[in-house]
C-alpha positions in Angstrom: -98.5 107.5 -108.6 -94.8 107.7 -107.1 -92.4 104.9 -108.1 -91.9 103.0 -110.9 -93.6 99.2 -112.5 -97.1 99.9 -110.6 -100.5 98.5 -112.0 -103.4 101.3 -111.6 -107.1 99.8 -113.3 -109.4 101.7 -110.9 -109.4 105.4 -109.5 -109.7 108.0 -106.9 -106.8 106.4 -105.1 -103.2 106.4 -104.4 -100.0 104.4 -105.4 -96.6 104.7 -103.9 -93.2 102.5 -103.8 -92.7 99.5 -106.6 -94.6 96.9 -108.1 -97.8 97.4 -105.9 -101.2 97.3 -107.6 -103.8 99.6 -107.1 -107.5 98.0 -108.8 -110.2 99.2 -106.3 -111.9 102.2 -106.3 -110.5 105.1 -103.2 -107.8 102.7 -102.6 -104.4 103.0 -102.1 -100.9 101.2 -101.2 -98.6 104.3 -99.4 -95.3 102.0 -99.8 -93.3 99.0 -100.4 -93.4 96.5 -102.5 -95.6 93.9 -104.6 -98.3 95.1 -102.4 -102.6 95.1 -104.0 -105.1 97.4 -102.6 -108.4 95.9 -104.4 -111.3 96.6 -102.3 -113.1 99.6 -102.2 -111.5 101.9 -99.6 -108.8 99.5 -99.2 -105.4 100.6 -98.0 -102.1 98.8 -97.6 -99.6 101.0 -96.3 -96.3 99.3 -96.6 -94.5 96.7 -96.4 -94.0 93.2 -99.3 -96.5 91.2 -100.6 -99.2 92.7 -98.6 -103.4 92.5 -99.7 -106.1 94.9 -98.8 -109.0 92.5 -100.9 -112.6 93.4 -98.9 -114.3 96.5 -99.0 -112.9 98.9 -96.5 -110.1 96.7 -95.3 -106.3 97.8 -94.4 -103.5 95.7 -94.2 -100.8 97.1 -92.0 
């Protein structure tokens, strides 16, 4: 976890840049801000106000 005011409820992931959220398993948000990775495997990786929400899906 790099950057401050994230939310982390799952694990095995990554969080990176401010107020992104982080509540699927092996997911991760590599940047930016208010971003939610919640699917399993999800990624976000930058970018504002961004949602990774089904299983395995990215949002650029």
């Amino acid at each position: 976890m790099v950057g401050p005011e994230h939310s982390w409820t799952s694990y095995g992931g990554l969080i990176a840049g401010e107020y992104n959220a982080v509540t699927g398993p092996y997911s991760s948000v590599s940047v930016g801000y208010g971003n939610t990775a919640s699917g399993s495997y999800s990624r976000v990786s930058g970018g504002a106000f961004n949602t990774a929400s089904a299983d395995y899906s990215y949002a650029p």
